[in-house]
N, CA, C and O of each residue as an XYZ file, in Angstrom:
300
protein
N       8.405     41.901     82.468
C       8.783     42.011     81.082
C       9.528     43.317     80.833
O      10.619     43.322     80.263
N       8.955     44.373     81.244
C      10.168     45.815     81.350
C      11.231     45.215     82.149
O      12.147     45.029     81.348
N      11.438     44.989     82.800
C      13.161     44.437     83.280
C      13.776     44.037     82.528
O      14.919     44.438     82.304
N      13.278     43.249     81.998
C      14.001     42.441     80.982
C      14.057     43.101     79.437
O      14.726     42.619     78.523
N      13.413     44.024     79.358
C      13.899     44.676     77.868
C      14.658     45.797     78.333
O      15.397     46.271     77.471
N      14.691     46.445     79.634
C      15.576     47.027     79.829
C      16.876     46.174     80.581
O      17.707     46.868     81.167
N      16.954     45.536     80.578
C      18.562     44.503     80.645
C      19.165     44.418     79.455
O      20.372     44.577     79.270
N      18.208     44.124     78.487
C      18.610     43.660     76.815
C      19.256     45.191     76.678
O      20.454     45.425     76.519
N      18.337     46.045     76.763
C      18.708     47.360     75.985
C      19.947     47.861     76.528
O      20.868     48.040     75.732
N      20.146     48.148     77.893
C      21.423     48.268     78.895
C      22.479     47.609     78.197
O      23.469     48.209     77.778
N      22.226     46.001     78.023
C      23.264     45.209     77.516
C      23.893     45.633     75.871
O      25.033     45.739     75.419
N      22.470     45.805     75.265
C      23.027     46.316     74.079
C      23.775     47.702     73.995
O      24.500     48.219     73.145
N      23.485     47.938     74.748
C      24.315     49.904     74.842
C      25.559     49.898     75.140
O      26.235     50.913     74.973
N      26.165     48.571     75.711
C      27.214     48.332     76.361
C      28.035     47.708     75.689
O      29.199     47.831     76.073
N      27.846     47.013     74.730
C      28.358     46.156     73.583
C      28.865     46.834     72.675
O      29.962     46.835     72.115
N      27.449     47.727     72.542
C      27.561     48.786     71.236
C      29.087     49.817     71.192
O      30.020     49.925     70.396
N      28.682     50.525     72.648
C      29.882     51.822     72.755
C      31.110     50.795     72.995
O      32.081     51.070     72.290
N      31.263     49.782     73.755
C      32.492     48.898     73.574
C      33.172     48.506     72.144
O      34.353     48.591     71.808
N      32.461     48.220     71.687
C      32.833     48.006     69.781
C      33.566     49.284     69.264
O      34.697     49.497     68.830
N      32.435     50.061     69.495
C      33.059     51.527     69.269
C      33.990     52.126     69.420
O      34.736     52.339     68.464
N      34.227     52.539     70.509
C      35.658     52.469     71.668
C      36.939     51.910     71.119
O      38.019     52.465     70.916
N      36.544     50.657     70.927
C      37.673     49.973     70.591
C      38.282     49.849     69.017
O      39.435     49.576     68.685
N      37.553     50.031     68.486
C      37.886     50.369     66.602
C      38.754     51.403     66.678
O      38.413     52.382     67.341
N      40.164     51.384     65.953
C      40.725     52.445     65.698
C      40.921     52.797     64.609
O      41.105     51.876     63.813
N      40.983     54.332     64.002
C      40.783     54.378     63.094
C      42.069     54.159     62.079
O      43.157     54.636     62.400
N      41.914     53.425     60.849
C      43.458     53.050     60.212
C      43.998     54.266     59.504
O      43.381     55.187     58.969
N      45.491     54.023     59.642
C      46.437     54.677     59.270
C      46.208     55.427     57.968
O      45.557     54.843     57.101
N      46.629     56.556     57.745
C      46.297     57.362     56.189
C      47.172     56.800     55.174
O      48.375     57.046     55.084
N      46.182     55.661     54.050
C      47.394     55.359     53.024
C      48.036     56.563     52.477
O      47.271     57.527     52.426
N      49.416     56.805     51.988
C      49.935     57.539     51.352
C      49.418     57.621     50.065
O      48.817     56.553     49.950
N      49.253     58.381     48.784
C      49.210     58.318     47.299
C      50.231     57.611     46.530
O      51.431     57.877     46.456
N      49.490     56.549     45.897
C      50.667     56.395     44.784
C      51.538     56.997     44.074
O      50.970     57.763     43.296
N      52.819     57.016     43.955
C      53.557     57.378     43.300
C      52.814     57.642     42.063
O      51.719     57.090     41.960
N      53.327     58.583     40.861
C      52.532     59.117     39.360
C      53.873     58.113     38.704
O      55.059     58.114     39.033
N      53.345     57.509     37.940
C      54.527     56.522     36.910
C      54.871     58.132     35.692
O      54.436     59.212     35.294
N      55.702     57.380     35.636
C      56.076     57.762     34.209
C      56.277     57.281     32.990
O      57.270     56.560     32.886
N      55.867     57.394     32.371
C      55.858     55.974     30.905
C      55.201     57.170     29.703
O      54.717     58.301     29.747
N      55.599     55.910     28.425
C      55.071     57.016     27.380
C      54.534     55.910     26.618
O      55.334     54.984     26.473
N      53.206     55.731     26.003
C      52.244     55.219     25.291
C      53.021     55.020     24.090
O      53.516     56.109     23.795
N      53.380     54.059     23.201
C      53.533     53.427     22.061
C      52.744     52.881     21.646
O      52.496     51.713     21.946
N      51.905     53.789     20.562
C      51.161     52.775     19.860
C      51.353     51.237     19.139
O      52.462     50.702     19.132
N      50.266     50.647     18.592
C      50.894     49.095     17.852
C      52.280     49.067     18.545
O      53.250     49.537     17.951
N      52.395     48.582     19.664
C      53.389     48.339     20.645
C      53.654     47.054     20.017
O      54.491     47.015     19.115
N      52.992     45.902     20.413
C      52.601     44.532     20.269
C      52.635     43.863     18.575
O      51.506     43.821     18.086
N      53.711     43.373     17.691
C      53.141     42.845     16.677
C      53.023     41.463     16.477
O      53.924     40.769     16.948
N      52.347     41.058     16.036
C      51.839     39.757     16.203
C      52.004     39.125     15.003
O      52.760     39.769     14.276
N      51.472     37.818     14.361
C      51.559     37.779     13.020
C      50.519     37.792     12.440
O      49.610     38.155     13.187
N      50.112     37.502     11.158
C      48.488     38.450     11.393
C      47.400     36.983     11.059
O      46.383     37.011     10.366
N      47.858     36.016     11.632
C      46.684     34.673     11.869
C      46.660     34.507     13.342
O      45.906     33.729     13.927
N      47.658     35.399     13.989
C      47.062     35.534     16.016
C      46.523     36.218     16.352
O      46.051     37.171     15.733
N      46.408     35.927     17.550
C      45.695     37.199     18.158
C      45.951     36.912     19.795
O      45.829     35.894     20.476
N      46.344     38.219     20.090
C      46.956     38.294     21.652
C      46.006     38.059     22.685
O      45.430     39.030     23.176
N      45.736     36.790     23.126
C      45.305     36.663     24.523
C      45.486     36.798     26.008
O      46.606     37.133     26.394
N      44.871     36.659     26.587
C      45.579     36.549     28.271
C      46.716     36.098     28.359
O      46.694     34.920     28.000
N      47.950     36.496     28.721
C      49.482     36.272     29.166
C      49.539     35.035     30.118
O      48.800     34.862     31.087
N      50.066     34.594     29.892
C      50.470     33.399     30.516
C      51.528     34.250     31.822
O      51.488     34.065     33.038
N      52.459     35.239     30.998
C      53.408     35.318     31.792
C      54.175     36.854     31.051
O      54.068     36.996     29.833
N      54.890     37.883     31.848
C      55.599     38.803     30.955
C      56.812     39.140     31.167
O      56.854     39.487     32.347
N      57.789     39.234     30.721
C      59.333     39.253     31.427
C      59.784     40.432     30.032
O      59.361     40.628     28.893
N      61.029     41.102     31.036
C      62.027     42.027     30.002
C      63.206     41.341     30.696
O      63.295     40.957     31.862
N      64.234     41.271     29.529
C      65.297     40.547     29.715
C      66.419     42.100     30.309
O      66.098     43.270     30.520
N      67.548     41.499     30.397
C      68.400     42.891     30.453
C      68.923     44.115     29.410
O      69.516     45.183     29.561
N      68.372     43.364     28.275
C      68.801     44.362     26.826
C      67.501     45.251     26.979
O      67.595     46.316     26.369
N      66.369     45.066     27.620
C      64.920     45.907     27.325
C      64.071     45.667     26.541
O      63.120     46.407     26.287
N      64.406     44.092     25.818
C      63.606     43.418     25.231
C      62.571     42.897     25.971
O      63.011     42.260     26.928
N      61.127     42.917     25.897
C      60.147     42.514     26.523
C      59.584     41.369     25.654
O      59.782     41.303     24.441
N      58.749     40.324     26.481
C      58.469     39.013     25.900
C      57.166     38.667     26.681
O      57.221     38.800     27.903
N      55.968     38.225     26.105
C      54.744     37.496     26.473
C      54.650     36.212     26.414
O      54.883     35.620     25.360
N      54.332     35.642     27.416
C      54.242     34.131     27.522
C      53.073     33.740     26.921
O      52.562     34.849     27.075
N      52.173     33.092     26.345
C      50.839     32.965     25.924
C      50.848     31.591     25.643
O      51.949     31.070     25.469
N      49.523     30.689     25.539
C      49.446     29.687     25.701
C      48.726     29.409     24.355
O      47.510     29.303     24.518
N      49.040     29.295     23.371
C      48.883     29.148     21.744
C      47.703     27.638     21.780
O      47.931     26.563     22.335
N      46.530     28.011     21.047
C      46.260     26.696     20.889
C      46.263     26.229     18.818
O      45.615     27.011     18.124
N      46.512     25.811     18.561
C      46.591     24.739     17.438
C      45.488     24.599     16.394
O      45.362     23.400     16.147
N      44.923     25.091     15.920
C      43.985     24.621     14.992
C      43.681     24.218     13.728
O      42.535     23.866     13.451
């Protein structure tokens, strides 16, 4: 029975530092870039029986007009 837990243990020691060994360590992400932008308040006007939900979708055209897709329901 010692043979055999020292086979297991041998075996496990061998597995172990192999795993080890072989992991390399990954590459250093770089930092994100810092944006630049400037906060506009009441950005968003709505009409005042909506209310802005999850976007369907968001696009700016080429004039710099920006537009929300939203999925309106009916009531």
């Amino acid at each position: 029975m010692n043979r055999s837990l020292a086979s297991w243990s041998i075996l496990f020691l061998v597995i172990l530092l192999s795993c080890r060994l072989g992991t390399a360590q990954a590459p250093a992400v770089p930092a994100a870039p810092r944006l630049n932008y400037e906060l506009v308040p009441n950005f968003f006007q709505l009409p005042p029986d909506e209310h802005f939900v999850e976007p369907a979708g968001v696009a700016v055209n080429s004039k710099g007009t920006s537009m929300s897709f939203i999925a309106a329901s009916t009531r």
